[in-house]
ChimeraX commands (.cxc) that place a marker at each C-alpha (Angstrom):
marker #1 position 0.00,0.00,0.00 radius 0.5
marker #1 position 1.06,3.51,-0.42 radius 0.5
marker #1 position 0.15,6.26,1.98 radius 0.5
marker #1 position 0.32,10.38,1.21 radius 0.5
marker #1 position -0.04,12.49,4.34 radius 0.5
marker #1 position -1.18,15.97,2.97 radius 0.5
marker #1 position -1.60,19.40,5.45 radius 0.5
marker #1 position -2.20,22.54,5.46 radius 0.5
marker #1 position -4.39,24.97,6.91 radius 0.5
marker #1 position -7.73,25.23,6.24 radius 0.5
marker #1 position -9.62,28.88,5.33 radius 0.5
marker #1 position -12.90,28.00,4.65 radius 0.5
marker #1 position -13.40,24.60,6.44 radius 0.5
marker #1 position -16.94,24.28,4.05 radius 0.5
marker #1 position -15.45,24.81,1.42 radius 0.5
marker #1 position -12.14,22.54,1.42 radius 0.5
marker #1 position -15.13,19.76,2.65 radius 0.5
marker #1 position -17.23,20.96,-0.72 radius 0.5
marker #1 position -13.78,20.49,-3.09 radius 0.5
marker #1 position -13.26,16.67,-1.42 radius 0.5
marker #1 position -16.63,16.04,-2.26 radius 0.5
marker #1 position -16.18,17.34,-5.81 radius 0.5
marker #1 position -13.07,14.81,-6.06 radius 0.5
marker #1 position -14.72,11.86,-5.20 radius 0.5
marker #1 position -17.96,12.44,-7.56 radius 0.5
marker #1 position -15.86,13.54,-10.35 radius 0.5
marker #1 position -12.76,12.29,-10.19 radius 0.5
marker #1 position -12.24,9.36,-8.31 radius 0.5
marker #1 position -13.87,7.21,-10.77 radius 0.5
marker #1 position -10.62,7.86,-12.91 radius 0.5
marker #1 position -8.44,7.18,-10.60 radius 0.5
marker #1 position -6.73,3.73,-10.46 radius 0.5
marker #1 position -5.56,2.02,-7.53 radius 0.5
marker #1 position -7.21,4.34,-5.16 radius 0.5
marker #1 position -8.05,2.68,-2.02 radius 0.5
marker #1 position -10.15,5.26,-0.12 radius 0.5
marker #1 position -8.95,8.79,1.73 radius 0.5
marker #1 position -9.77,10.19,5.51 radius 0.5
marker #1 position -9.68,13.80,5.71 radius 0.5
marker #1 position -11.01,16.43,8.17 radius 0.5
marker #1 position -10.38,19.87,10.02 radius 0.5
marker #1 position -9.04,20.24,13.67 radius 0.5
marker #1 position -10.62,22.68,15.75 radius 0.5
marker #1 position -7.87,25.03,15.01 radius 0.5
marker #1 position -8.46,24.88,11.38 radius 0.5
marker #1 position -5.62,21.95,10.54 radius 0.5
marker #1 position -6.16,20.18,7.72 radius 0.5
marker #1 position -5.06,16.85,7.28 radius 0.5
marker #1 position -5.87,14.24,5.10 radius 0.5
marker #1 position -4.97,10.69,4.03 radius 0.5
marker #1 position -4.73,9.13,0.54 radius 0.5
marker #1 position -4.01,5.57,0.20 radius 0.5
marker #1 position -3.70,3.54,-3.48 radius 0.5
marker #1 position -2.62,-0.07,-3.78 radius 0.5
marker #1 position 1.06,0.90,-5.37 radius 0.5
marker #1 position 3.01,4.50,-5.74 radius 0.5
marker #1 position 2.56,4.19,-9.30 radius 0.5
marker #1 position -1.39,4.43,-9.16 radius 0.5
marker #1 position -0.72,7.36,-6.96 radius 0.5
marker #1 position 2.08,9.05,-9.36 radius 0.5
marker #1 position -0.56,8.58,-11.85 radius 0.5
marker #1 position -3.19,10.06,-10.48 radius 0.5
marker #1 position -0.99,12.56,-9.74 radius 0.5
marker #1 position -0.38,13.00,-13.34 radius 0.5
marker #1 position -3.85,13.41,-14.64 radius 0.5
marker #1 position -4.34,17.04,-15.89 radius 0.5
marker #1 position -7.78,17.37,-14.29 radius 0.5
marker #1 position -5.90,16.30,-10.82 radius 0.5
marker #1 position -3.42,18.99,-11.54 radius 0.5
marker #1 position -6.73,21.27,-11.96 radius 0.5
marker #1 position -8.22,20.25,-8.97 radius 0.5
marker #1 position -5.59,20.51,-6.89 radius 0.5
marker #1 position -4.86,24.25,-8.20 radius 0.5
marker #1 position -8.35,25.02,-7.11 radius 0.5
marker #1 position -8.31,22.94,-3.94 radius 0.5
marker #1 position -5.03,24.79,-2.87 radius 0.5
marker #1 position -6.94,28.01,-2.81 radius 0.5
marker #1 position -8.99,26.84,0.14 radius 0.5
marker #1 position -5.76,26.36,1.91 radius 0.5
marker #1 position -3.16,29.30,3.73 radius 0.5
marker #1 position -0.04,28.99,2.85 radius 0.5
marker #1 position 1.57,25.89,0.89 radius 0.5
marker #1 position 0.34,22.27,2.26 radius 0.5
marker #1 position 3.01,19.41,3.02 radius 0.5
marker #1 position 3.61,16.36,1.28 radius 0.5
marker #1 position 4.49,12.90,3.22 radius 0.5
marker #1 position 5.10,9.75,0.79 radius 0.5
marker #1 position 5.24,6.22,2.48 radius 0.5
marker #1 position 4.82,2.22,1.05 radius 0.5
marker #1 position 5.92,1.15,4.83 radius 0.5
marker #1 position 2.32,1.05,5.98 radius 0.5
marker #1 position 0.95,-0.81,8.59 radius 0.5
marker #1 position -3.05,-1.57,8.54 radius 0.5
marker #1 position -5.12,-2.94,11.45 radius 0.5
marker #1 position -8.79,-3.44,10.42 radius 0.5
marker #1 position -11.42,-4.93,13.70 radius 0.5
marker #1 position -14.17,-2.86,12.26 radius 0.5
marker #1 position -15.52,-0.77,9.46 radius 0.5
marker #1 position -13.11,2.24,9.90 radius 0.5
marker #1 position -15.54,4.39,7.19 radius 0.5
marker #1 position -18.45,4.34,9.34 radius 0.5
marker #1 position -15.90,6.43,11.90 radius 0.5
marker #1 position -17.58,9.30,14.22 radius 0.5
marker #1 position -13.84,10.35,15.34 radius 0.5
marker #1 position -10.78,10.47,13.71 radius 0.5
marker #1 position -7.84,11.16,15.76 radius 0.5
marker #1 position -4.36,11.24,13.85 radius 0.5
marker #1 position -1.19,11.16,15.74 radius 0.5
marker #1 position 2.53,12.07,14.94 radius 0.5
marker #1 position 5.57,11.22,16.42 radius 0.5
marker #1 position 8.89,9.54,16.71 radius 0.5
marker #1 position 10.63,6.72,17.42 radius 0.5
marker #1 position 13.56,5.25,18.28 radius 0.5
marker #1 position 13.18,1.37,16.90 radius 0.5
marker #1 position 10.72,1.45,13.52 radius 0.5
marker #1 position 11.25,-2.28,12.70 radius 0.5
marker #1 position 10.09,-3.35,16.91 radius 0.5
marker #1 position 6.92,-0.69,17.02 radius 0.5
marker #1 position 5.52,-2.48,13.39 radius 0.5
marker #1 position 6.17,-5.43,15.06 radius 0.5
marker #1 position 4.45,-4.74,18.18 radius 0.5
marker #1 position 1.78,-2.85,16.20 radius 0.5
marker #1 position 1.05,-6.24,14.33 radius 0.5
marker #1 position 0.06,-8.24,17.60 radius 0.5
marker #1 position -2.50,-9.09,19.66 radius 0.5
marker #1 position -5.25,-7.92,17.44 radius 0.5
marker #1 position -8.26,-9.64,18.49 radius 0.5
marker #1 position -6.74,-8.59,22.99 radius 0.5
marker #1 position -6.87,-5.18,21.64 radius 0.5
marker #1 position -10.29,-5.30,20.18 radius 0.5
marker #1 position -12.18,-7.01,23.18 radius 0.5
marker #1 position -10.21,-3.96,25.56 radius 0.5
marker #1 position -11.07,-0.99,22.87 radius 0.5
marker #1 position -14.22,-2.18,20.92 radius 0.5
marker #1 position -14.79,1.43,20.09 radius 0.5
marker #1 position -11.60,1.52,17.88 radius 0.5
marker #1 position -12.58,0.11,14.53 radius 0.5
marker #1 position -9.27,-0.06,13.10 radius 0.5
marker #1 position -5.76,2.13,12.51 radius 0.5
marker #1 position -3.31,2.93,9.67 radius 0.5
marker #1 position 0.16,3.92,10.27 radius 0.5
marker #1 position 1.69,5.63,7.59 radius 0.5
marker #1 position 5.73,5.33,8.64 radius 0.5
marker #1 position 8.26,7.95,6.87 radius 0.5
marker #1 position 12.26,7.97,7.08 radius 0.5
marker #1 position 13.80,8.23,10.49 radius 0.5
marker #1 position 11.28,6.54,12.89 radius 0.5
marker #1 position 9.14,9.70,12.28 radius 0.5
marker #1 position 5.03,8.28,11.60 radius 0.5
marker #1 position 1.71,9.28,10.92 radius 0.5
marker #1 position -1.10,7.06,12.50 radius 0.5
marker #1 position -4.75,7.08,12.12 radius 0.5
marker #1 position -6.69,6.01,14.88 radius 0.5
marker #1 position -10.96,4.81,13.63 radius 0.5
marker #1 position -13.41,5.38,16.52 radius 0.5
marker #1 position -16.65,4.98,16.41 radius 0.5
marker #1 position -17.49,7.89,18.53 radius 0.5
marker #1 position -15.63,10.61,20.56 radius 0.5
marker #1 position -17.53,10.01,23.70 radius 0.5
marker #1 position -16.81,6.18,23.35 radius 0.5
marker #1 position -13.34,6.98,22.95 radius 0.5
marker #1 position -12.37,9.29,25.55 radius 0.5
marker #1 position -14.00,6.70,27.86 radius 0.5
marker #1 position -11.72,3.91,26.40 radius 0.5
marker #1 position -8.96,5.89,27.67 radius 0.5
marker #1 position -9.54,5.89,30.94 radius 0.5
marker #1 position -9.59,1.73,30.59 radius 0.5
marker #1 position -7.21,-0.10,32.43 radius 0.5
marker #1 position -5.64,-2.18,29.68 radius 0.5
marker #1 position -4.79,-6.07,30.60 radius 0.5
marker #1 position -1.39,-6.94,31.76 radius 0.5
marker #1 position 0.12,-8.04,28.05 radius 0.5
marker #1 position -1.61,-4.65,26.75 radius 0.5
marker #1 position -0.23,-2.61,29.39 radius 0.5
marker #1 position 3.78,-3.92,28.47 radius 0.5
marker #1 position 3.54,-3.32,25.13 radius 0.5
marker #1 position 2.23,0.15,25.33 radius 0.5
marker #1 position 5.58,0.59,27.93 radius 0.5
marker #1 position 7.80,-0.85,24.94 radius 0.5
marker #1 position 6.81,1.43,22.71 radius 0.5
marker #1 position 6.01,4.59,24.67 radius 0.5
marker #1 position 9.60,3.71,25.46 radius 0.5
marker #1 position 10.67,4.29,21.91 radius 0.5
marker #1 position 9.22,7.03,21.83 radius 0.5
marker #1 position 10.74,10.38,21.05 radius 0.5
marker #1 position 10.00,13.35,21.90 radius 0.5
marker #1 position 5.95,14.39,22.45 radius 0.5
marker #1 position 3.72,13.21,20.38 radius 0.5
marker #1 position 1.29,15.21,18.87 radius 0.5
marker #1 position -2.68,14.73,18.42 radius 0.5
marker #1 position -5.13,15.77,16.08 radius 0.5
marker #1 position -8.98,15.61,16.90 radius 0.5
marker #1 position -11.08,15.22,13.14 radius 0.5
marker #1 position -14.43,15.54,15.18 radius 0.5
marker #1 position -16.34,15.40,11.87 radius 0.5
marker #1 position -14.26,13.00,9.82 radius 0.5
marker #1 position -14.64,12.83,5.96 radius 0.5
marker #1 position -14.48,9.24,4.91 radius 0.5
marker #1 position -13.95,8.53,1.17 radius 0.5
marker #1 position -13.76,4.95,-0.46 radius 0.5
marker #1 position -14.30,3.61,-4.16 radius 0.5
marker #1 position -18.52,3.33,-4.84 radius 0.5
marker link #1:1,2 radius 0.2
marker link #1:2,3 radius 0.2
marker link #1:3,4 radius 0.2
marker link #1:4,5 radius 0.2
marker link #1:5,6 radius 0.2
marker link #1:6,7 radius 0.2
marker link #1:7,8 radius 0.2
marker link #1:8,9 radius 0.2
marker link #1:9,10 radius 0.2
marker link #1:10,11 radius 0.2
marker link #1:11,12 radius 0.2
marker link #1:12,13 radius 0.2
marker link #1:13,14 radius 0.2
marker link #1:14,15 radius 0.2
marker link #1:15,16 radius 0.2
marker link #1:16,17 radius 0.2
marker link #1:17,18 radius 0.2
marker link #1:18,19 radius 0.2
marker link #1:19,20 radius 0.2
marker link #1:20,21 radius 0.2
marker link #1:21,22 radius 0.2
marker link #1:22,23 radius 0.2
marker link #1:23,24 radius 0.2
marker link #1:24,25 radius 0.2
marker link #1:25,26 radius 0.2
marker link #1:26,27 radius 0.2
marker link #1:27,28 radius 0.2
marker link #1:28,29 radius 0.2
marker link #1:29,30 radius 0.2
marker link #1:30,31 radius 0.2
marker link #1:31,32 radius 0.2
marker link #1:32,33 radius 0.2
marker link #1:33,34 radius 0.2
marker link #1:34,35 radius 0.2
marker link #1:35,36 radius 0.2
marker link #1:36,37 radius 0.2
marker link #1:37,38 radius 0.2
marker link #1:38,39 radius 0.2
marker link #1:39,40 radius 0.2
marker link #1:40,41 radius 0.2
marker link #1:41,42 radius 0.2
marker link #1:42,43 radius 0.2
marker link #1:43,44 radius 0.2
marker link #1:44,45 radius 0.2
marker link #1:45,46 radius 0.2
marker link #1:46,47 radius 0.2
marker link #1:47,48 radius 0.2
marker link #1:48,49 radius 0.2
marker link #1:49,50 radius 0.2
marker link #1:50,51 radius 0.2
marker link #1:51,52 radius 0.2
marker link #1:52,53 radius 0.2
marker link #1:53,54 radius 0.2
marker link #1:54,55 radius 0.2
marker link #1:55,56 radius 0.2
marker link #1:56,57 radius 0.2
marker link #1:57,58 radius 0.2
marker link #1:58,59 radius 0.2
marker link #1:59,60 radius 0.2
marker link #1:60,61 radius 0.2
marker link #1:61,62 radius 0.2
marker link #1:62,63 radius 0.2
marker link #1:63,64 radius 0.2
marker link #1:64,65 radius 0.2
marker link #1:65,66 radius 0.2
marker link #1:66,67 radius 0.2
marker link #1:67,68 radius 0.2
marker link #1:68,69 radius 0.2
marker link #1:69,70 radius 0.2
marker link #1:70,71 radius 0.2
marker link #1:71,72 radius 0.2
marker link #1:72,73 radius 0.2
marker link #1:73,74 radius 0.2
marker link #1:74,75 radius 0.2
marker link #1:75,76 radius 0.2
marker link #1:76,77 radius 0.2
marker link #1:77,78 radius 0.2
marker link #1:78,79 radius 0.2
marker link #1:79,80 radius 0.2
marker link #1:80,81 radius 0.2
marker link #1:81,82 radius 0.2
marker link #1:82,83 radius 0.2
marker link #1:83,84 radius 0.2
marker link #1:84,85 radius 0.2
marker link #1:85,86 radius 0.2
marker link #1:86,87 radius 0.2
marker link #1:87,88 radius 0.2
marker link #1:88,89 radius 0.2
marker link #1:89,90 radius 0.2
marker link #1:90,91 radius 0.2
marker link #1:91,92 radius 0.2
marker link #1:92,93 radius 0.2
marker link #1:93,94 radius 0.2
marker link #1:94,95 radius 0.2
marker link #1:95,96 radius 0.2
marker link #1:96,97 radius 0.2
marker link #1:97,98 radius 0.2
marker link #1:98,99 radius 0.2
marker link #1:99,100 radius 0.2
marker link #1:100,101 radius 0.2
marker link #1:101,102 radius 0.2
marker link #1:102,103 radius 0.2
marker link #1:103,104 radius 0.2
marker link #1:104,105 radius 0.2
marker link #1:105,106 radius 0.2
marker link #1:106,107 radius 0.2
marker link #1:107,108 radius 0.2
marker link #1:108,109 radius 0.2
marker link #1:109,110 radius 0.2
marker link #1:110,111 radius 0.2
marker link #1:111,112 radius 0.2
marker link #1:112,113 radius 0.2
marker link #1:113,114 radius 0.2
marker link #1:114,115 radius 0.2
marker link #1:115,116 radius 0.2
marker link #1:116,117 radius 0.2
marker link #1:117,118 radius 0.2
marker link #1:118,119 radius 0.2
marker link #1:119,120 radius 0.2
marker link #1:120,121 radius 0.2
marker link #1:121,122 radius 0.2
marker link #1:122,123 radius 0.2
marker link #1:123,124 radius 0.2
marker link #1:124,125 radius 0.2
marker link #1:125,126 radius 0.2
marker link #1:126,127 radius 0.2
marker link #1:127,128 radius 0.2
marker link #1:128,129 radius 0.2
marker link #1:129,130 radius 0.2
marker link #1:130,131 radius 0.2
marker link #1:131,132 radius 0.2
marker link #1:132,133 radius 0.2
marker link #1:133,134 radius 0.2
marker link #1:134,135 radius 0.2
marker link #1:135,136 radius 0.2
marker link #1:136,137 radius 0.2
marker link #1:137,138 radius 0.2
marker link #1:138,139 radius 0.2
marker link #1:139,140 radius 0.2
marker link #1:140,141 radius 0.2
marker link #1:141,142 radius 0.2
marker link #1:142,143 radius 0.2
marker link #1:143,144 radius 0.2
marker link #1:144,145 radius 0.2
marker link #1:145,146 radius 0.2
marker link #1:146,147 radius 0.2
marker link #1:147,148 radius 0.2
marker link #1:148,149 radius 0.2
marker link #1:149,150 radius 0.2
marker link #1:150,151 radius 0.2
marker link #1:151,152 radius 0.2
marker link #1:152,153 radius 0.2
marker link #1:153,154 radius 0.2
marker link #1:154,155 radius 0.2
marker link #1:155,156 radius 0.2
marker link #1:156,157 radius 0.2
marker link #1:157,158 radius 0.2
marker link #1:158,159 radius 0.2
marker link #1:159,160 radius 0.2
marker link #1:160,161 radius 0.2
marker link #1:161,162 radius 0.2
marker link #1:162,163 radius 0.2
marker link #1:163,164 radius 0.2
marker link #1:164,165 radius 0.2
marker link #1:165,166 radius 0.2
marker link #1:166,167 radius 0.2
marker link #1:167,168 radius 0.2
marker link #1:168,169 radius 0.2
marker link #1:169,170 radius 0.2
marker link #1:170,171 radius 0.2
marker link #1:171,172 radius 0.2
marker link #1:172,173 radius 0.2
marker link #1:173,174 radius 0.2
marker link #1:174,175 radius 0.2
marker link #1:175,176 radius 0.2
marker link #1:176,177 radius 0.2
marker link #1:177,178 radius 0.2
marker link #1:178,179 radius 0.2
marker link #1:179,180 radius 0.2
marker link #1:180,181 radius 0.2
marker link #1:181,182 radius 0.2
marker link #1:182,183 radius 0.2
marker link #1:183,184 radius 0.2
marker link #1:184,185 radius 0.2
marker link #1:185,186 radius 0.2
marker link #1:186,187 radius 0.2
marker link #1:187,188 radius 0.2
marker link #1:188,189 radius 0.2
marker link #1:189,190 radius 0.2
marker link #1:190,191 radius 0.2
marker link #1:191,192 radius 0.2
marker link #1:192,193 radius 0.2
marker link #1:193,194 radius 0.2
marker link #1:194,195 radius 0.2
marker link #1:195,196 radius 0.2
marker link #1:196,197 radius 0.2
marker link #1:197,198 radius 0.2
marker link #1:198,199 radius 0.2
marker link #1:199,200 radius 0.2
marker link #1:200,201 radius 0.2
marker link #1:201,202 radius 0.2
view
């Protein structure tokens, strides 16, 4: 699979909604290889979206299709300032539920200190992790060049999520969240979508 991470910040929250909305009626049909895309505003007006296709080549030609490159030059209006581009094929997918019937989105970035360990550990103990969290209906961790990641987190509400939180996770849970808050780096930072925009192939 191949992952972009795109950002920016949003002016008109409406309208960058309007012009993903435009994309998938008109354009997605065209566009080869595309898996499906989660997008949405943070309260502060971040952008941030995520566009998976089956190789980098669908992607690059999407990418290459001139009524992309108009989109794009009109979508690009609704944003301040020039949005960020983050290319990965190291993605890791974790699917319990149906992540496009989502109520809440949240998207965190970080570091780490041992990439090939935290896929590992992010591969296990799927079915422990849904009977703890059954309100997280799946993740996708988009992992760029030097233990630096992007990782979407499907909930299937807000309210049902902050109250997983305060869970007390089983005992095998509990050490691998040590190992890899150990590898961690630095803070990691969260983005709340509230009102994510789920996209997928009709």
């Amino acid at each position: 699979m191949f992952v972009q991470v795109i950002e920016g910040q949003a002016v008109d929250r409406d309208q960058v909604h309007e012009a993903l909305d435009r994309w998938q009626q008109e354009l997605a049909p065209g566009a080869t290889g595309w898996i499906g895309t989660t997008a949405g505003v943070t309260d502060d007006g971040r952008f941030i979206a995520l566009a998976c296709f089956e190789t980098e080549e669908d992607a690059r030609r999407n990418s290459d299709r001139p009524e992309q490159d108009r989109w794009w030059s009109e979508f690009s209006q609704n944003l301040s300032g020039e949005a960020t581009f983050r290319d990965t094929t190291d993605v890791v997918v974790d699917t319990v539920g149906d992540p496009n019937r989502a109520g809440f989105v949240q998207v965190m970035k970080g570091a780490g200190t041992n990439p090939d360990r935290a896929r590992e550990l992010m591969s296990q103990d799927s079915e422990e992790w849904a009977e703890y969290r059954p309100d997280i209906l799946g993740s996708v961790a988009a992992l760029h060049s030097g233990g630096e990641y992007t990782m979407a987190v499907y909930f299937t509400n807000e309210a049902e999520a902050r109250k997983g939180e305060q869970k007390e996770p089983p005992p095998e849970l509990r050490e691998q969240m040590a190992e890899l808050d150990a590898m961690s780096t630095g803070v990691p930072e969260f983005l709340d979508i509230r009102e994510p925009w789920m996209y997928s192939p009709r």
